[in-house]
C-alpha positions in Angstrom: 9.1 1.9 20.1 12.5 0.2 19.8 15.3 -0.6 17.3 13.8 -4.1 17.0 10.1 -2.2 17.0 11.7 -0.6 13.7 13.3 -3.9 11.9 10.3 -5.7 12.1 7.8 -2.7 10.9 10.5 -2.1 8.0 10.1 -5.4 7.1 6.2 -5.8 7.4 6.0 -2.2 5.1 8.7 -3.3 2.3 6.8 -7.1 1.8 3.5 -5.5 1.6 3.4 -2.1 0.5 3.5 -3.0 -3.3 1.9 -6.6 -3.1 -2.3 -6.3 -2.9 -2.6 -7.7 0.8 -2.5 -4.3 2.4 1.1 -2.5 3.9 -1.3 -0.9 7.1 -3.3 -3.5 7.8 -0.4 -5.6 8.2 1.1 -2.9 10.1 -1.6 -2.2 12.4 -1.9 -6.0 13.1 2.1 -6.1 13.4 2.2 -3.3 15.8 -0.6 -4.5 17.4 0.5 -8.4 18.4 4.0 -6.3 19.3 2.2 -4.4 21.8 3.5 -1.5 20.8 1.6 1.9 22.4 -0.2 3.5 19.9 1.0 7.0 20.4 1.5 9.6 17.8 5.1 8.9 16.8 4.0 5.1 16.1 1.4 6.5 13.9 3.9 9.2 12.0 6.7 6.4 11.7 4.0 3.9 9.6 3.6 7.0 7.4 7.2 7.9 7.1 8.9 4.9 6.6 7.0 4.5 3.2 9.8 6.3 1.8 12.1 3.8 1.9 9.6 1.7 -0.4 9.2 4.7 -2.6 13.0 4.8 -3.3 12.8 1.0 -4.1 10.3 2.0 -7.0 12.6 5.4 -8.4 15.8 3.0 -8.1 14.2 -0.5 -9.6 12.8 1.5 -12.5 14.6 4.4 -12.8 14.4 4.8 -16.7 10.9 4.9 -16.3 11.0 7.9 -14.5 13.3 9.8 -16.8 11.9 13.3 -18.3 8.7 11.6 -20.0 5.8 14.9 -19.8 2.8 12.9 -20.9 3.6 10.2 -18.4 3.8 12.3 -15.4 1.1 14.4 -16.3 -1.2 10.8 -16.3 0.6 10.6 -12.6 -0.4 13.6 -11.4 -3.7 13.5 -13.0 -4.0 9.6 -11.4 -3.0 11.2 -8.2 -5.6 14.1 -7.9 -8.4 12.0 -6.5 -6.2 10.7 -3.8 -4.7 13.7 -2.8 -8.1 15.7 -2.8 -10.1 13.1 -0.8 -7.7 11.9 1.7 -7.0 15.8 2.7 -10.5 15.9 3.3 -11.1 12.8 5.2 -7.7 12.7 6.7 -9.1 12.9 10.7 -11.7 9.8 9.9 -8.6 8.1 8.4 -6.8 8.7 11.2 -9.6 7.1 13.5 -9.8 3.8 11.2 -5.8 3.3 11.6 -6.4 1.8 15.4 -9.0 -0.8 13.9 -8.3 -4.4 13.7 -11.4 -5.7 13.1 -12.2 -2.7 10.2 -8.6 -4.7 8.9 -9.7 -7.8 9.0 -13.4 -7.3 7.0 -11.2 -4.9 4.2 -8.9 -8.2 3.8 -11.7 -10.4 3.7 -13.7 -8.5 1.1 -10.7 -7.2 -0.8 -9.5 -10.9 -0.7 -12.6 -12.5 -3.0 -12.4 -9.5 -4.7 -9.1 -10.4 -6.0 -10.0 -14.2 -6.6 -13.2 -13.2 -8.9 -11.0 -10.6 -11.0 -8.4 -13.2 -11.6 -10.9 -15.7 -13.6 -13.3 -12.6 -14.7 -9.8 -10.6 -16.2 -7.7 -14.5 -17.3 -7.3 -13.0 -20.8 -5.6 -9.9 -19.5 -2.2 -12.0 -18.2 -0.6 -11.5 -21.2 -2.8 -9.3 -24.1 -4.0 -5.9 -22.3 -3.7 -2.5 -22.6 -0.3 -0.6 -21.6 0.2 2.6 -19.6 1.0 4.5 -22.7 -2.6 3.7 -24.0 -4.2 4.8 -21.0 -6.5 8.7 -21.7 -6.7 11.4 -19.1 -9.9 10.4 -17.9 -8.6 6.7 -17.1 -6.1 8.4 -15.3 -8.7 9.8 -12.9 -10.7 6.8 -12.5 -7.6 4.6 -11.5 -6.9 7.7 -8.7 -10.5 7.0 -7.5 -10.3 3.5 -7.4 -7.1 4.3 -5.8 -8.7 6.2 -3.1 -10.5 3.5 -1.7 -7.5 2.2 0.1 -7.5 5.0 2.7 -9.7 2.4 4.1 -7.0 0.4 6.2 -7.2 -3.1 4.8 -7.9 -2.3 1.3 -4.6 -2.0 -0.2 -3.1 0.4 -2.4 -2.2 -1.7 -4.3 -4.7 -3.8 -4.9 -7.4 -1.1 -5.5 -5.5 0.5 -8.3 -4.2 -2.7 -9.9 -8.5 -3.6 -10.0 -8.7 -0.5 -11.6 -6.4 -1.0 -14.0 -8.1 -4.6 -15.1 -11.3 -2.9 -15.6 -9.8 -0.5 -18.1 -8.2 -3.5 -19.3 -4.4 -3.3 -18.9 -2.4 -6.4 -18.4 -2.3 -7.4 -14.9 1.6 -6.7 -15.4 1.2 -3.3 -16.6 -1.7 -3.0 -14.0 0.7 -4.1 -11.2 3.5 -1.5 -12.5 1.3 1.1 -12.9 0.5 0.8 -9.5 4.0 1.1 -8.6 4.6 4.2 -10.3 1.1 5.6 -8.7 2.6 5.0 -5.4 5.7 7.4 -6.0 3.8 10.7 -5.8 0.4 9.3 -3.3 3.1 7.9 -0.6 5.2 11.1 -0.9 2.5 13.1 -0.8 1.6 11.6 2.5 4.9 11.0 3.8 5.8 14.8 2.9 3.0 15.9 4.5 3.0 14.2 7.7 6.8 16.0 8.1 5.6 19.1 7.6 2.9 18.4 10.5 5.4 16.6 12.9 9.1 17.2 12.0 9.2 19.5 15.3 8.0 17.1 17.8 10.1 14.5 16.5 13.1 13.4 19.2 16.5 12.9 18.4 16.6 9.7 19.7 13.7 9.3 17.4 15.0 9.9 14.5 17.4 6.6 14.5 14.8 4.5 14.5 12.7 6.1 11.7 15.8 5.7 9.3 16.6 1.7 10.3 12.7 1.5 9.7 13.3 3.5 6.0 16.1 1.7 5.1 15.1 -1.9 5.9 11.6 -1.3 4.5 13.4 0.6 1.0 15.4 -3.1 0.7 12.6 -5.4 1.2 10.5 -3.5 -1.0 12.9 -3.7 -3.7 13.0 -7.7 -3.3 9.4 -7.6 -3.0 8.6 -5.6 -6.5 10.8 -8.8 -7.9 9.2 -11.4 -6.4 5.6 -9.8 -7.3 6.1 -9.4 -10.8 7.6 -12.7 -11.4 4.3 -14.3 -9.2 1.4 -12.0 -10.9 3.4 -13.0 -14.7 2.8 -16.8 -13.9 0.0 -16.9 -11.8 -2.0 -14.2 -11.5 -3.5 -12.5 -7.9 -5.5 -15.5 -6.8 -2.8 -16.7 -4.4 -2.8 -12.8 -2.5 -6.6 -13.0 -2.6 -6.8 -16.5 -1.0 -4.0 -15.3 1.8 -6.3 -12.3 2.4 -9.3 -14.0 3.4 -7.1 -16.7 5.1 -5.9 -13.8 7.0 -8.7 -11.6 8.1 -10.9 -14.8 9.5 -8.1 -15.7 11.3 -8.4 -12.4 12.9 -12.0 -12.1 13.5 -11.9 -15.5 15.3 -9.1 -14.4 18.0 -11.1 -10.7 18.4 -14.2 -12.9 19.0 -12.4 -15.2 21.2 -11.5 -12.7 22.9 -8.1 -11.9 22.1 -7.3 -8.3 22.5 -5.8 -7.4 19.1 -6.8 -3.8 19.5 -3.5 -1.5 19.5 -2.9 -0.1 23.2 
């Protein structure tokens, strides 16, 4: 992997990580048509550079996080699920992350999800429930629905933001609260993968993993804008629509024969 390598993955991680399209099926596909070898640094460096987008959160909405108990105990209480299950799972994870086609059916699937809940939840673009009225016990079923992500293709995002509409919050408080979610599940992950690897990381390494951070914390602060204003006016049928869009696209080159597969 490459200066350039980094730019471009920074770029892929700060559109999609927050938007409900999927920030590692995007880079799996990215890293993929790239040709880049799938060795273990490529696979830390997906994982790390997440904190760049995590910044973009703590900076865009910084009052948010100042001392408030009650809303970071419904963080970590969100967060339990995901942190329990994906240390569990982690190897089968692991094995999914070098799956195109597993990508492509998540995006399909997750994709008409997204267009149904749009006209199923219409009433909740502007009258919902906020974060403040959320209980304990919603807070641990939007970690669950949360947890379905760790299926590449799924989308952060996009799992939580469903399970926010089904406890019916606004799909702009849905959306945020996704956002804040992400904060301690991305540096959870991101933390722990340092611990694992921080010793076998290069010093030539190490320049490309912060111009991957640092494009990817910039994007994603452009992107948080941009998502707001889109899901405010329009709601997630566009992002659904893309989805599918996307992952036929990708079933028809691997059944063509294109080798999509990383290397």
């Amino acid at each position: 992997m490459n200066y350039l390598h980094a730019i471009i993955l920074g770029i892929v991680e700060g559109i999609t990580e927050f938007l409900p399209i999927s920030s590692t099926g995007h880079m799996v596909i990215a890293s993929s048509v790239m040709g880049i070898h799938d060795d273990q640094f490529v696979k830390n460096f997906e994982v790390i550079i997440q904190f760049g987008a995590i910044l973009s959160v703590l900076v865009l909405y910084w009052k948010r996080f100042l001392p408030d108990w009650n809303f970071y105990k419904k963080l970590f209480v969100a967060f339990l699920p995901t942190g329990i299950i994906g240390f569990l799972v982690k190897d089968l994870v692991d094995q999914m992350l070098g799956s195109v086609q597993v990508v492509a059916w998540a995006l399909i699937i997750g994709g008409g999800i997204l267009v149904w809940s749009d006209r199923i939840f219409a009433h909740l673009t502007a009258m919902g429930r906020k974060t403040d009225d959320l209980s304990y016990g919603d807070s641990v079923k939007l970690g669950l629905f949360q947890a379905l992500a760790m299926i590449p293709g799924v989308s952060r995002s996009a799992a939580t933001i469903m399970g926010g509409l089904t406890l019916g919050m606004n799909k702009k408080e849905a959306a945020e609260f996704s956002f804040f979610l992400a904060v301690p599940t991305m540096a959870a992950a991101t933390g722990y993968k340092l611990l694992k690897v921080y010793k076998t990381i290069e010093a030539g390494q190490l320049g490309v993993l912060a111009v991957g951070c640092v494009v990817a914390f910039f994007v994603a602060m452009l992107a948080i804008k941009f998502f707001i204003n889109i899901v405010a006016r329009y709601g997630f049928r566009g992002f659904g629509y893309y989805r599918i869009v996307l992952g036929i696209i990708i079933l028809i080159m691997i059944y063509t024969g294109h080798n999509l597969q990383l290397t």
